[in-house]
C-alpha positions in Angstrom: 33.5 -31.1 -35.6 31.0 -33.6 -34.3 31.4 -33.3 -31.0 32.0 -29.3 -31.3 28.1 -29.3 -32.3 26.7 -31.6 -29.3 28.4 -29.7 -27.3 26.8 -26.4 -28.4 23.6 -28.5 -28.5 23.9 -29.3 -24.7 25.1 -25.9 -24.0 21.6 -24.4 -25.4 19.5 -26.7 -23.9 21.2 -26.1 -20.5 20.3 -22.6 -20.9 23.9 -21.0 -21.9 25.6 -23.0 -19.0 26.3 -20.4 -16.5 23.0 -19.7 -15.3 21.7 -23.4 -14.9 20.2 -24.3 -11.7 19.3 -20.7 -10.8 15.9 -20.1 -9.4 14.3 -17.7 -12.2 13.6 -14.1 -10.6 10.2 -14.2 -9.4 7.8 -11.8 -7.3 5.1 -12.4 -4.8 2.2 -10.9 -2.9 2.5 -9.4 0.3 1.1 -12.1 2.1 3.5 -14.8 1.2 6.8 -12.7 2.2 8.4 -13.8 5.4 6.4 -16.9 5.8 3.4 -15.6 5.9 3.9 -12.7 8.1 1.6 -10.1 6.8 -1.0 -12.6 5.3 -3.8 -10.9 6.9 -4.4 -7.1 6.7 -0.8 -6.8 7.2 -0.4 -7.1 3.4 -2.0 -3.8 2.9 0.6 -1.8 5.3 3.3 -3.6 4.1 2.3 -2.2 0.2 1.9 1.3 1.9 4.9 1.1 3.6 7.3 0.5 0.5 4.7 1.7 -2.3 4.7 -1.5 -4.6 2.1 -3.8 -5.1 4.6 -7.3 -5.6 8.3 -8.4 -3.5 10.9 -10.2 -4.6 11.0 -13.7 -3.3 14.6 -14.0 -1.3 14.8 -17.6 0.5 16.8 -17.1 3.9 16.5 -18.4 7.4 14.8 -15.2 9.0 12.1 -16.4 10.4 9.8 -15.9 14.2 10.6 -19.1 15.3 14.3 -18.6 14.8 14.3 -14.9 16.4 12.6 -16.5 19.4 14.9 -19.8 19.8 17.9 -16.9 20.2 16.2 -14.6 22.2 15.0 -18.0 24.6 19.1 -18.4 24.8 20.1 -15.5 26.7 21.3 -14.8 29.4 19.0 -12.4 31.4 22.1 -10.5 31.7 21.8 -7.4 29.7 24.8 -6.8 28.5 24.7 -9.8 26.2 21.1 -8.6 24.8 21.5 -8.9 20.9 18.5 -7.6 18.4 17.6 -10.5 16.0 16.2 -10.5 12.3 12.4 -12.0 12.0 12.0 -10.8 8.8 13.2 -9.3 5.6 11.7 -7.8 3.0 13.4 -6.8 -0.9 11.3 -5.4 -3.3 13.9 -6.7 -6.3 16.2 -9.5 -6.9 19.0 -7.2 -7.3 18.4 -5.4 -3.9 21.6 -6.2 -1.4 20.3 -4.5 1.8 16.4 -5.2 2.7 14.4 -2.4 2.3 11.9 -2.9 5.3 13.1 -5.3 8.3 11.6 -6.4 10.9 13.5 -7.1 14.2 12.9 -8.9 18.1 15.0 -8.1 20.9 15.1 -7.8 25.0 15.8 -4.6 26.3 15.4 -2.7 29.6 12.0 -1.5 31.1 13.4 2.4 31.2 13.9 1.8 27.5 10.5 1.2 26.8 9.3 4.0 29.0 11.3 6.4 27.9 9.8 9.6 26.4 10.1 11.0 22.7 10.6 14.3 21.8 11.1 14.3 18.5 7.5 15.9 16.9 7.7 13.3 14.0 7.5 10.5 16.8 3.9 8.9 17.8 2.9 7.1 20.6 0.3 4.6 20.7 -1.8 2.4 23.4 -0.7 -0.9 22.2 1.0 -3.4 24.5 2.9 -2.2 26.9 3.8 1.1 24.8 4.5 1.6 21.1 5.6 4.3 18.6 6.1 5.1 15.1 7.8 7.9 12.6 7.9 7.7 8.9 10.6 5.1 8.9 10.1 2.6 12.2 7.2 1.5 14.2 8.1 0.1 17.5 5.7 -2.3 19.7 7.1 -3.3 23.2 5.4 -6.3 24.8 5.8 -7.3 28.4 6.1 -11.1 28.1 5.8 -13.7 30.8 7.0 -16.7 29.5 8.8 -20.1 31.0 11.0 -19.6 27.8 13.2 -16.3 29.2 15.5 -16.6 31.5 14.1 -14.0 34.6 10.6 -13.9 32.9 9.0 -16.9 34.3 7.8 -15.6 37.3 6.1 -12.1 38.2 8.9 -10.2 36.6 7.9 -9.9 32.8 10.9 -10.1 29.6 10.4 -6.6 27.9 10.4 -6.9 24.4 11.2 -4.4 21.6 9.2 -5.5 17.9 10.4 -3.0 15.4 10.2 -2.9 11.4 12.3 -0.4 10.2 11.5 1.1 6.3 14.7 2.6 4.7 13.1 3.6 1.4 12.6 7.3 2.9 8.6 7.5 1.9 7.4 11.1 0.8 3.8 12.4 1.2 1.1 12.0 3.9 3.2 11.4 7.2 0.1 9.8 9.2 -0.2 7.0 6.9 3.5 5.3 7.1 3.5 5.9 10.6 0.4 3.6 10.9 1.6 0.9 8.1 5.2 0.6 10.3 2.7 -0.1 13.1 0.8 -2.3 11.9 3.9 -4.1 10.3 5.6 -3.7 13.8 2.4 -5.1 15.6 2.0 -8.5 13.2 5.9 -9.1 14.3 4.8 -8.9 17.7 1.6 -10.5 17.9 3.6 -13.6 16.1 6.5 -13.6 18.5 4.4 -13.0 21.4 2.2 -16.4 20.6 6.3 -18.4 19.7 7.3 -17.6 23.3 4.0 -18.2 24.6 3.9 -15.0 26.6 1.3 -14.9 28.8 -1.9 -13.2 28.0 -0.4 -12.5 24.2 1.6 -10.1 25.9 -1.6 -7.9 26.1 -1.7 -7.5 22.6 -5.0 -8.6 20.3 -4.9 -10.5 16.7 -6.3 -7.4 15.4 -4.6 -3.8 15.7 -6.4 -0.6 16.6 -5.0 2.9 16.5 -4.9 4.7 19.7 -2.8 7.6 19.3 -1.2 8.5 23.1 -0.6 12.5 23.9 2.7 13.9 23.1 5.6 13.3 25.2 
């Protein structure tokens, strides 16, 4: 009987048993999701984007750095071109698939260029063309950089930013175009400086919103 009730004793103070050494669910500002990502006014488009005010805080390995070691490894060959995670985003603890992403990854020039004709779609002067709907902003950045294969020279690495929002956001259309932007353009301004891309890749610290004419 004795040792039936230090047993039980142990058992409490462990907190039941099962869920000992589990991180209690916690959440945290915009600014301290994905390393630090959207600390600046980033934070704001990020809470427009998914319409809360706090994030759950999921550990992983996403990170710029990491996006850019991988994207640094390949081969300029394009048909080995992979898109890579820099950041995810879960507004619960219970949430299995992220709700906003954001990804890096090389693609063709006639990619970048190509023209949208879906009416939802945006353009926008920033970098070496972007766009955004209600769900995805997309920056692409011309990078010269010693770190990509083929892009160390005159020939620039094209590179596609995107953060894609899969909460399907209802209401005023312009404004999640502009927070996907904005969350697209922090991705890019931070992988842009990882690589060392020449120039920033064109792009400044600070976004501004220059819509481009349809097409």
């Amino acid at each position: 009987m004795a040792a039936g009730v230090v047993a039980a004793l142990m058992l409490t103070a462990c907190g039941g048993g099962d869920d000992s050494g589990k991180e209690p669910a916690r959440s945290v500002a915009a600014g301290e999701v994905c390393h630090g990502l959207f600390a600046g006014d980033e934070g704001k488009a990020l809470r427009t984007a998914l319409g809360v005010e706090a994030f759950s805080h999921l550990a992983d390995d996403e990170s710029v750095r990491d996006a850019a070691e991988k994207l640094a490894a390949e081969p300029l060959d394009d048909g080995a071109w992979r898109e890579y995670r820099m950041c995810s985003v879960h507004m619960s603890q219970q949430a299995g698939i992220a709700d906003l992403t954001v990804t890096a990854e090389r693609v063709r020039p006639a990619v970048a260029d190509a023209p949208h004709t879906n009416p939802e779609v945006v353009r926008y002067q920033l970098g070496r063309t972007a766009w955004a709907d209600i769900n995805k902003g997309v920056v692409y950045v011309d990078c010269l950089s010693p770190k990509l294969q083929g892009a160390d020279g005159t020939a620039p690495a094209v590179l596609a930013i995107s953060a894609w929002n899969r909460t399907f956001p209802q209401g005023d259309a312009g404004k999640y175009r502009e927070a996907n932007l904005a969350l697209a353009h922090a991705g890019a301004v931070a992988m842009a400086k990882e690589l060392g891309c020449k120039d920033n890749g064109g792009l400044s610290d600070r976004l501004t919103v220059k819509e481009l004419p349809a097409g």
